[in-house]
C-alpha positions in Angstrom: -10.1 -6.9 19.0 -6.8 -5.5 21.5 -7.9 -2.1 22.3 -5.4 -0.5 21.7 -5.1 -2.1 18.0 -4.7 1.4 15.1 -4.1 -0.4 12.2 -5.3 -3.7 10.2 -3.6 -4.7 7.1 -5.1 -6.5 4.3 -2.8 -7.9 1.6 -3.3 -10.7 -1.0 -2.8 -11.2 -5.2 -5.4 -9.7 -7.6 -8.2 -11.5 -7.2 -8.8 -12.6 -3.5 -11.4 -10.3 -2.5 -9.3 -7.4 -0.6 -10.8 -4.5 -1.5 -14.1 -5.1 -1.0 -14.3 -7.6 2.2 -11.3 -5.2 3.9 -14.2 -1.9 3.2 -16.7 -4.7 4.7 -14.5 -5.1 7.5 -14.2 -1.3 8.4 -18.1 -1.3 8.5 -17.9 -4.0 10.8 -15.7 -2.2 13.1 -18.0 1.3 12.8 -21.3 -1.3 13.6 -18.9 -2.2 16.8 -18.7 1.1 17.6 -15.6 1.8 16.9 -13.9 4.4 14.8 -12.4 3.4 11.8 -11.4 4.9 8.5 -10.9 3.0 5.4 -8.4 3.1 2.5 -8.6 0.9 -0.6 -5.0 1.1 -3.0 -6.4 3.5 -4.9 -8.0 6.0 -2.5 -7.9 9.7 -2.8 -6.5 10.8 0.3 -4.4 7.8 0.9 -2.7 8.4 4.5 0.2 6.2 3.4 0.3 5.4 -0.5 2.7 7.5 -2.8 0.8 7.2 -5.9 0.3 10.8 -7.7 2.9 11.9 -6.0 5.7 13.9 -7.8 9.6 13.1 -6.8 12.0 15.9 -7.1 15.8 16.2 -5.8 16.3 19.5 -3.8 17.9 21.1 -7.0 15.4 20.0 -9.1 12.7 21.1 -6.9 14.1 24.9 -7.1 14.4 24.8 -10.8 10.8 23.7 -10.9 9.4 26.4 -8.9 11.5 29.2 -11.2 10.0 27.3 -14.3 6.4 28.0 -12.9 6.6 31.0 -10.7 2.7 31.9 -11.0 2.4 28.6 -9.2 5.1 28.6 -7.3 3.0 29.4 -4.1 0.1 26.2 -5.0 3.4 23.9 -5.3 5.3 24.9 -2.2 2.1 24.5 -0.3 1.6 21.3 -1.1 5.2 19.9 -1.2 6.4 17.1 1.2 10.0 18.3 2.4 11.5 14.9 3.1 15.3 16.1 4.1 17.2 16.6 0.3 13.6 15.3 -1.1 10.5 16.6 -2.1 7.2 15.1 -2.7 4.4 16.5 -4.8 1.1 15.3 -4.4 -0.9 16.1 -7.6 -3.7 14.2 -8.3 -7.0 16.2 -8.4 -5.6 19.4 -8.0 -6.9 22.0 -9.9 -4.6 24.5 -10.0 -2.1 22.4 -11.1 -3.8 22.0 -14.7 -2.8 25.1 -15.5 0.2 26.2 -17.6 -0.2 23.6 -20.2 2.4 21.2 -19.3 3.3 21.0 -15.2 0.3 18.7 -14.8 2.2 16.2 -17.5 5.7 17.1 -15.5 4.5 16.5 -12.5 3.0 13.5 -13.8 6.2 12.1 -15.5 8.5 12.3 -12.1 5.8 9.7 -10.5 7.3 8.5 -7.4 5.8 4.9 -7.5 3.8 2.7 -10.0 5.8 4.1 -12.8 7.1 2.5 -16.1 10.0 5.2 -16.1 11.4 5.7 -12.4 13.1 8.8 -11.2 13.8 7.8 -7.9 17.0 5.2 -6.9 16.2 2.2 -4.8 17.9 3.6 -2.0 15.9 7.0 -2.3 12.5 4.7 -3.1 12.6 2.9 0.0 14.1 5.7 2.0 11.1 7.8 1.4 8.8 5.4 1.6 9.7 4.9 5.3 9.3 7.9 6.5 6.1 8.3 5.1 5.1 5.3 7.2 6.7 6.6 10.2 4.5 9.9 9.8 1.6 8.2 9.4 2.2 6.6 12.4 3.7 9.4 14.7 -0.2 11.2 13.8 -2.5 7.8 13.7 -1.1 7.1 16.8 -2.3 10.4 18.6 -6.0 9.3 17.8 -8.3 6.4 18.7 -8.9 5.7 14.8 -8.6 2.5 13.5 -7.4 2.2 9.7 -8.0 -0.4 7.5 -5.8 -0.4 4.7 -5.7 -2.5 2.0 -2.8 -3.5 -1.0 -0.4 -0.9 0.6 2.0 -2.7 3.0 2.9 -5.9 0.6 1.3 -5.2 -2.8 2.4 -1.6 -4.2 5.9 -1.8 -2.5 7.1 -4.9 -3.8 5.3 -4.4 -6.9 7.7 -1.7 -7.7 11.0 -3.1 -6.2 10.2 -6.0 -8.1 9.2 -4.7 -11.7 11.2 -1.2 -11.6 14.6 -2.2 -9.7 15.0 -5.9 -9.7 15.1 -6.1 -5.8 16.6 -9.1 -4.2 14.4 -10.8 -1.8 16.9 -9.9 1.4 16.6 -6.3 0.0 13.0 -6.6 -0.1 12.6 -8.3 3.7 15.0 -5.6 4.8 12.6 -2.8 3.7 9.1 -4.7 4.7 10.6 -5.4 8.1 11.9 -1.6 8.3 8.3 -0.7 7.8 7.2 -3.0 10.4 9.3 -1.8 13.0 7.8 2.0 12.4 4.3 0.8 12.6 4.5 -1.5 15.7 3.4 1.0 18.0 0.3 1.0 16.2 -0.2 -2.9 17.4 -1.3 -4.0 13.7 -3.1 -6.6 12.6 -2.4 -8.7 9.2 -4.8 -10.7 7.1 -3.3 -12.4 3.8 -6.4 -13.4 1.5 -4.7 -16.3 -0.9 -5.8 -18.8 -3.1 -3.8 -22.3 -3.6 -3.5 -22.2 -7.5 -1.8 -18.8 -8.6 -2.5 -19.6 -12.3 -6.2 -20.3 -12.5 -6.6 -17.2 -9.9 -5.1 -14.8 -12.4 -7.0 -16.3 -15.3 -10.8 -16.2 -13.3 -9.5 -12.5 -12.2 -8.6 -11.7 -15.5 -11.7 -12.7 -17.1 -13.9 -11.4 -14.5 -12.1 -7.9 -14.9 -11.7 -8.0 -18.8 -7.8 -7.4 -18.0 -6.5 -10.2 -20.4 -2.9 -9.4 -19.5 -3.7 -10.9 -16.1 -3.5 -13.9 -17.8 -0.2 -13.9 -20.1 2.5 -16.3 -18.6 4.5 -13.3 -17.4 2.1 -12.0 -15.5 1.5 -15.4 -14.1 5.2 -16.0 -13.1 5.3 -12.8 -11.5 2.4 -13.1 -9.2 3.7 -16.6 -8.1 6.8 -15.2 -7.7 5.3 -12.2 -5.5 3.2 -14.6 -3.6 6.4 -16.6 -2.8 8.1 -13.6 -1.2 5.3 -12.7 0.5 4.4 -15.7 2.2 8.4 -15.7 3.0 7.9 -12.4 5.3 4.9 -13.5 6.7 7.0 -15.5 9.2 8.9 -12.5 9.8 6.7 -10.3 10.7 6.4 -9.3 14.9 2.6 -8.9 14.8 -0.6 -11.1 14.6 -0.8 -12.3 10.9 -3.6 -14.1 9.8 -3.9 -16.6 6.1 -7.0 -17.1 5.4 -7.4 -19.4 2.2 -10.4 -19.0 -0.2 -10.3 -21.7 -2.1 -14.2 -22.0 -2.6 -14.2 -18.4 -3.3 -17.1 -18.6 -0.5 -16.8 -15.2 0.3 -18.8 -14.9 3.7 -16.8 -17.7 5.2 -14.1 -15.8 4.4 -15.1 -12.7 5.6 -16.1 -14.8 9.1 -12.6 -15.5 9.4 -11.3 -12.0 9.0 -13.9 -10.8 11.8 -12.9 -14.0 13.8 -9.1 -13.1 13.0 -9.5 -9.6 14.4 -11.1 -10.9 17.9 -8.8 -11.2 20.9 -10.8 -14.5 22.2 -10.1 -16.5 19.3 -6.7 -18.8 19.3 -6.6 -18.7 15.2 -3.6 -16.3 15.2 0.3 -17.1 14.7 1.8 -14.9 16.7 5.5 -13.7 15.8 
């Protein structure tokens, strides 16, 4: 792998394996002896994700902290100050729990993965970018490498798509904005896939007893998701990688992802 490599995206549809061949991957890397530090979509911790985290205008911000002023301190400690914006991280926090109700407020003005968002598109994006470009000012001043997994395709244009109706040039604007801020970090991108969209949703969704996986609009909007993405895959300026699993031969696949990752092979399309 490129020395100087920081970061390795893994992205693909519900289903392909990311989650568990991408923390496979990371292991590899330690066994290499190299550092690493892993992050699945859901991770406590996450150095990039925005899930449980609170969105409030400056304004609304203030008016919080006078609501709660016995925990005014516990919130301004752990406030993101993003310009006009703040973020507040609440998941897992104890303090947080208590009064009855700023748990459930905090809760309420969710940032991302939301069926009621607060944010606009242009403040939804905006922030998201600068938490990228954070991430990357710090990742960059250590020799870690992070795998992350579902973050840089799958939570972002989950939400454009479901909560604000993004248009795909809106969508490649913001993805490529991202890409520019992380470029330092000379990433690596693997896209897991299968060839039938359909029958992958169905064998995911009975696998994960998720039978919604499996309606016809959930269907159409994966294949529509996988469309986009495959579309800024050949806009990206960094290694990318497709790796099909039609087989769902999952050590072949993970072969490829290590093989994908190593400077003397000539499997990458370079951008």
């Amino acid at each position: 792998m490129q020395k100087d490599c920081k970061l390795i995206l893994v992205e693909g549809l519900c289903g392909t394996g990311k989650s568990t061949l991408a923390e496979r991957l990371h292991h590899y890397l330690i066994q290499q002896g190299k550092k690493s530090l892993f992050y699945d979509e859901g991770a406590e911790g996450h150095p990039v994700s925005l899930n449980w985290h609170a969105f409030f205008r400056e304004e609304e911000y203030g008016e919080l902290l006078k609501r709660y002023p016995n925990k005014a301190n516990e919130i301004s400690v752990r406030a993101i100050n993003d310009g006009s914006n703040y973020l507040i991280p609440y998941r897992g926090v104890k303090e947080f729990s208590e009064p009855s109700g700023l748990y459930e407020e905090l809760k309420s003005r969710e940032l991302c993965w939301t069926d009621t968002p607060i944010a606009t598109l242009s403040e939804f994006t905006n922030l998201i970018q600068r938490h990228w470009a954070r991430f990357s000012d710090h990742a960059n001043l250590t020799d870690t490498v992070y795998v992350l997994e579902a973050v840089f395709f799958q939570h972002q244009i989950h939400d454009l798509l479901r909560h604000y109706q993004t248009p795909d040039s809106q969508i490649a604007q913001h993805i490529q904005g991202i890409a520019g801020l992380i470029a330092a970090m000379n990433p690596i991108f693997i896209y897991l896939t299968q060839p039938s969209v359909r029958d992958q949703q169905v064998w995911i969704s009975s696998i994960r007893s998720k039978p919604h996986f499996a309606t016809e609009q959930n269907i159409k909007f994966m294949e529509n998701r996988k469309r986009i993405e495959m579309k800024l895959l050949d806009t990206l300026h960094f290694p990318t990688h497709i790796i099909e699993n039609l087989h769902l031969d999952w050590e072949d696949v993970f072969s490829k992802m290590v093989c994908s990752i190593d400077d003397r092979e000539e499997q990458t399309l370079a951008h």
